[in-house]
C-alpha positions in Angstrom: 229.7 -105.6 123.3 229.0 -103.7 120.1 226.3 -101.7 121.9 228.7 -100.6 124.4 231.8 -100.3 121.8 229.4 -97.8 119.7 228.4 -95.8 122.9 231.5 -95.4 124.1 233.9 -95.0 121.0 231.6 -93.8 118.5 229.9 -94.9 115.3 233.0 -95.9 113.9 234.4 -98.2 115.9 236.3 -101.1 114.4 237.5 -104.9 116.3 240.9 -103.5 116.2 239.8 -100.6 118.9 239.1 -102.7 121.8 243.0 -103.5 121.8 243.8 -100.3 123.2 242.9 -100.8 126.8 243.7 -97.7 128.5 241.5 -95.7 125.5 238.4 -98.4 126.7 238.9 -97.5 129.7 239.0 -93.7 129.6 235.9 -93.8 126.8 234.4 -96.4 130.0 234.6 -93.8 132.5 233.2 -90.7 130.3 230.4 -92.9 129.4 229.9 -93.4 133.4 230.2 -89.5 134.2 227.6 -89.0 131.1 225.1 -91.6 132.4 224.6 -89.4 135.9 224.6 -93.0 137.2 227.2 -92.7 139.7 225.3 -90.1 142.2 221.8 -92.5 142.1 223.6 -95.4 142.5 225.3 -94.1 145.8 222.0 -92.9 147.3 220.2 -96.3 146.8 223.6 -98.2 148.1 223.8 -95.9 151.3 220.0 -96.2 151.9 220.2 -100.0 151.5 223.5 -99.9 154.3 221.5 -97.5 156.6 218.7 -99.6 156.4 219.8 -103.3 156.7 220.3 -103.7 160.3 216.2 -102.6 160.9 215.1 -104.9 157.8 217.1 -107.7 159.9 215.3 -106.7 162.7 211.8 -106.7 161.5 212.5 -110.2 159.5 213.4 -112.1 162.4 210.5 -110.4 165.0 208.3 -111.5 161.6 209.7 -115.2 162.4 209.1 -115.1 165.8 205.9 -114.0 165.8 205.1 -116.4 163.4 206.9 -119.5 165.8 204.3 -117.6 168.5 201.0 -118.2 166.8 202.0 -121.4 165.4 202.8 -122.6 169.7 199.6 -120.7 170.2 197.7 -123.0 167.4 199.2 -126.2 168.4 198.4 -125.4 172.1 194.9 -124.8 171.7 194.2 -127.4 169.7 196.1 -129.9 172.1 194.1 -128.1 175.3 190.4 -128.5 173.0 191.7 -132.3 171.8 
């Protein structure tokens, strides 16, 4: 908290600032625009949405092909006996 309190409000910040909740929250959002955060974050969050359905995908052909070899195992060891 005091990291963030002396980022966002300066080095001489007292107990009695964080009362003022609009002034947090304005020294909040210029600390945001000032990280360059924002445009990253988006990038990696619409790559990850893009994305999902064909990471679905591949996990569950993954289990099935799995399921396949472990029929395939059982039925050639039942078949050799």
């Amino acid at each position: 908290m005091e990291d963030f309190a002396h980022a966002a409000l300066g080095r001489r910040w007292r107990h009695a600032d964080l009362a003022d909740l609009e002034h947090i929250r304005h020294a909040a959002d210029q600390l945001w625009e000032d990280s360059l955060f924002a445009q990253p974050i988006q990038a990696l969050l619409h790559a990850a949405y893009a994305n999902a359905s064909l990471y679905a995908l591949r996990s569950a052909a993954h289990k099935l092909l799995n399921y396949a070899q472990q029929a395939r195992n059982t039925w050639i060891f039942v078949r050799t006996g």
